[in-house]
C-alpha positions as CSV (number, residue, x, y, z in Angstrom):
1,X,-3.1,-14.6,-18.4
2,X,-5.8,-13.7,-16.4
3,X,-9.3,-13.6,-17.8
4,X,-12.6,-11.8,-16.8
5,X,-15.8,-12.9,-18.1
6,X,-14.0,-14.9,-20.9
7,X,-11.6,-11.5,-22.3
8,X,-8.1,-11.2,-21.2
9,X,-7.1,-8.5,-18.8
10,X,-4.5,-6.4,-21.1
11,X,-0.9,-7.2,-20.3
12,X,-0.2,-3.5,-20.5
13,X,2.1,-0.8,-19.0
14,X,-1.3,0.6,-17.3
15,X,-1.8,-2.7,-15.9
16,X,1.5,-2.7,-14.6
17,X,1.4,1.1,-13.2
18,X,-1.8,0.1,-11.4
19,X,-1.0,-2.6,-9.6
20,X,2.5,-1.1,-8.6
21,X,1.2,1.7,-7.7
22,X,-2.4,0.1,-5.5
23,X,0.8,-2.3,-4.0
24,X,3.4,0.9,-3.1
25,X,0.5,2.8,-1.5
26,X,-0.3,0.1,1.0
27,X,2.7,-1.2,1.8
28,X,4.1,2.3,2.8
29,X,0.9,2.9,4.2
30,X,1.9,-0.7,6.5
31,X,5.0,0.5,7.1
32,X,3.8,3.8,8.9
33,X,1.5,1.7,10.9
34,X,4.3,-0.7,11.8
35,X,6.2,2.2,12.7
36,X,4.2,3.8,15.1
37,X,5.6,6.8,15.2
38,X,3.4,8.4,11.9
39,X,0.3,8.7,11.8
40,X,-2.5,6.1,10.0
41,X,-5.7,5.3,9.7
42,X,-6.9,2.5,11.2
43,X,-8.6,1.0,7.6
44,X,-6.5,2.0,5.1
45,X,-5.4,-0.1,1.4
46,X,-6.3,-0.1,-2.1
47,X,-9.1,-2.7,-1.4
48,X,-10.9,0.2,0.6
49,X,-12.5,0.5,-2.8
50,X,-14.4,-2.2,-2.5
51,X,-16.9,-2.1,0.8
52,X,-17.0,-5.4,1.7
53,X,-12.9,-5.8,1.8
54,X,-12.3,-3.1,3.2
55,X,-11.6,-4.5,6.7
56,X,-9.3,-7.0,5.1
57,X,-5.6,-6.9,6.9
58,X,-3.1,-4.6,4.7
59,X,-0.5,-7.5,4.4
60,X,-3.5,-10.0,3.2
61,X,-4.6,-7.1,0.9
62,X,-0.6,-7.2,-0.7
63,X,-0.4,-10.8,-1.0
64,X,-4.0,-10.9,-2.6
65,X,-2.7,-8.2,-5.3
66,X,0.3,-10.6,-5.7
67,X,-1.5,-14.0,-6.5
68,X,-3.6,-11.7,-9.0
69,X,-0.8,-10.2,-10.6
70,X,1.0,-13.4,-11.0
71,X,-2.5,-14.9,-12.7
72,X,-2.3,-11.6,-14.5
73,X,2.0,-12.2,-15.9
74,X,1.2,-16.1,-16.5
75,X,1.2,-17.8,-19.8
76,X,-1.1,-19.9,-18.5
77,X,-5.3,-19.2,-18.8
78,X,-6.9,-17.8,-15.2
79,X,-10.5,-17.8,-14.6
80,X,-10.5,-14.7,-12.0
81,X,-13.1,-15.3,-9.5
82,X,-14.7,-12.5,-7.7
83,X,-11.7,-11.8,-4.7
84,X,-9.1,-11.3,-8.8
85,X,-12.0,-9.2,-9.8
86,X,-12.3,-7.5,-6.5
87,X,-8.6,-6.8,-6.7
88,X,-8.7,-5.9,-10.4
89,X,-11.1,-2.8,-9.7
90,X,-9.3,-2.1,-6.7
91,X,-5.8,-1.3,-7.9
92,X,-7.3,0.9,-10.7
93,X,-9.6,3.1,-9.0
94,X,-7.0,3.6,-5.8
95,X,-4.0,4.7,-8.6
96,X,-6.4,6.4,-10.4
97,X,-7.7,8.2,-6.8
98,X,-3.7,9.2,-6.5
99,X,-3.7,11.0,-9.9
100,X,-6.2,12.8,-9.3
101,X,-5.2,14.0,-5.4
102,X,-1.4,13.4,-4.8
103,X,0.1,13.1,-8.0
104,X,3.3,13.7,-6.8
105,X,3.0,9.8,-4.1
106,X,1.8,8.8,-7.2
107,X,5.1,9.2,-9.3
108,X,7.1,8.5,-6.7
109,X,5.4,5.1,-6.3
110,X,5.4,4.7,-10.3
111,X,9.4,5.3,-10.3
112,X,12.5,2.8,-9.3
113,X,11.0,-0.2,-10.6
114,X,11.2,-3.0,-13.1
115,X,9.9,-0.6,-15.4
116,X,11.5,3.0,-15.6
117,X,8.0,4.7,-16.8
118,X,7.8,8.5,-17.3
119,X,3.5,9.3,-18.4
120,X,1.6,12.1,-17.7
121,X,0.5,12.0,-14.6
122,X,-2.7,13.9,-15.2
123,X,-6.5,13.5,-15.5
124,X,-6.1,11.3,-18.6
125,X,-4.0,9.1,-17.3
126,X,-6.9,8.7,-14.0
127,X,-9.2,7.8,-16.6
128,X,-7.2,5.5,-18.7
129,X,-6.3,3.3,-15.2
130,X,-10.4,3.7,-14.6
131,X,-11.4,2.5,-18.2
132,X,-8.5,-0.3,-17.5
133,X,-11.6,-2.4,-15.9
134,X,-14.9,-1.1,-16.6
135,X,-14.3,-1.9,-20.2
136,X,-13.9,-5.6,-19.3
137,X,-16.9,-7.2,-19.4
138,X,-18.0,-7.9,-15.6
139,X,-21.3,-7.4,-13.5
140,X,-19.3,-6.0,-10.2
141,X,-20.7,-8.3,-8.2
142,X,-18.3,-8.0,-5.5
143,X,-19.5,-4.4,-5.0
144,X,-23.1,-6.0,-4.1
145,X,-21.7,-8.2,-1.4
146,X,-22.0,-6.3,1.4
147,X,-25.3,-5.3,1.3
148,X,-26.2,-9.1,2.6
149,X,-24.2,-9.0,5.7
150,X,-26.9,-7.4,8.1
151,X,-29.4,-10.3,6.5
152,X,-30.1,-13.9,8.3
153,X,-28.3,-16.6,6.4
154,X,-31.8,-18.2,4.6
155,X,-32.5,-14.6,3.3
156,X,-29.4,-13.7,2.4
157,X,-29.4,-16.6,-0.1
158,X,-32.7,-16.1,-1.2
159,X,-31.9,-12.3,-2.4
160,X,-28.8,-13.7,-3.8
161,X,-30.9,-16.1,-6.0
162,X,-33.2,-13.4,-6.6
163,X,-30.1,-11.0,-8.2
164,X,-28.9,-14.0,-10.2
165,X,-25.7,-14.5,-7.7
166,X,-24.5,-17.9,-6.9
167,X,-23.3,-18.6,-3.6
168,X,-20.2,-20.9,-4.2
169,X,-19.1,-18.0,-6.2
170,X,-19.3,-15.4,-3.5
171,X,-17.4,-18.0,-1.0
172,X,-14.0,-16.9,-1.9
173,X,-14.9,-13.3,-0.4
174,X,-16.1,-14.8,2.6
175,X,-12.8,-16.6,2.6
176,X,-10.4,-14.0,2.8
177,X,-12.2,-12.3,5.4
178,X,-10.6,-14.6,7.7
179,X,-7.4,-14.5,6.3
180,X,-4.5,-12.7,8.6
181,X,-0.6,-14.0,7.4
182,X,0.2,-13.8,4.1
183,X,1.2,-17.0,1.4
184,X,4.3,-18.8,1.0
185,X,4.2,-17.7,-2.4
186,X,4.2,-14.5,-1.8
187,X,7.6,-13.2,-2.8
188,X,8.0,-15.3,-5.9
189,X,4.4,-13.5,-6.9
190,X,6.0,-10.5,-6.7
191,X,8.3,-10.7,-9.7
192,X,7.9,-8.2,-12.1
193,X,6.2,-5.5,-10.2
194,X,8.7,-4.9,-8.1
195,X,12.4,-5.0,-8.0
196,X,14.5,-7.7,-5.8
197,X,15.8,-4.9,-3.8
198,X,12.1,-3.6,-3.2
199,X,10.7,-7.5,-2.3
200,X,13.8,-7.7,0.4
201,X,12.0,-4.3,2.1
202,X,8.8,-5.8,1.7
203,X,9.6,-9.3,3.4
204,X,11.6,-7.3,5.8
205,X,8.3,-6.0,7.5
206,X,5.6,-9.1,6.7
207,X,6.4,-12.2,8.0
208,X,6.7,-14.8,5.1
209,X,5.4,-18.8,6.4
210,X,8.4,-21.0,5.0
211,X,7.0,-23.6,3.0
212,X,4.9,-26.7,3.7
């Protein structure tokens, strides 16, 4: 279970559609980029929503929606920190940004999976997957981040005081930026969101580190 601000993101078939949907988009988005022969963006993935990740690799961007997805299935309690928060918003306003302007990727993406879902795939729905996170109780601090990046390091963490930020909590966004291979884990994360055939495809194109 993974909690936000002390409340339990809903284990929910709109949690699931949003994160299967943020994950379909990028991957096949990777996989035209991989493929060279179609056409992509050079910053593309669901964490686009979020300024300050968007430059964030689109294989680090899957394996980051996996760890917070497996945080999200888990009997166990989860504290997200900002990068689960980050990740959170992300995969709800990029499915919800499909809705509303290619509804037809979007149900495409939504179909063959662990979960056979047929919803209405209409302005409703884009606000439901909205409301999914800004009715959890968070300060988007993630979406403040990058407004410090042009400052010198003293005056960075003075205005960070100043807006009642703590550092150590904004290191794990700092972290990832320097993140390029994905996790060990990241298959076995995978469970549940997407079928075994689908995680073969997926491993097929990133590079999985055996592990230590």
């Amino acid at each position: 279970m993974l909690n936000i601000c002390q409340e339990p993101l809903p284990q929910s078939l709109l949690s699931y559609v949003a994160f299967r949907v943020a994950f379909r988009e990028t991957f096949e988005r990777l996989s035209a980029h991989l493929d060279r022969t179609r056409a992509v963006s050079d910053t593309y993935g669901y964490l686009c929503e979020v300024p300050f990740l968007r430059e964030v690799p689109a294989q680090v961007q899957l394996d980051l929606l996996a760890s917070t997805w497996n945080k999200h299935l888990s009997r166990e309690l989860h504290s997200a920190d900002l990068v689960d928060e980050s990740v959170v918003y992300a995969v709800c306003e990029a499915a919800a940004h499909l809705v509303e302007n290619d509804p037809k990727i979007f149900t495409s993406h939504m179909r063959g999976g662990p979960l056979d879902l047929s919803v209405p795939v209409d302005i409703q729905l884009a606000r439901e997957l909205r409301l999914l996170y800004l009715e959890m109780p968070n300060d988007g601090d993630f979406l403040l981040i990058s407004q410090f990046l042009d400052l010198e390091p003293d005056e960075s963490i003075q205005q960070k005081l100043e807006m009642g930020l703590d550092p150590k909590r904004l290191s794990p966004m700092f972290d990832v930026l320097g993140r390029w291979h994905v996790s060990a884990q990241f298959p076995s994360r995978l469970k549940g969101l997407l079928t075994e055939a689908e995680i073969r495809r997926v491993t097929s194109l990133v590079p999985v580190p055996c592990p230590a």
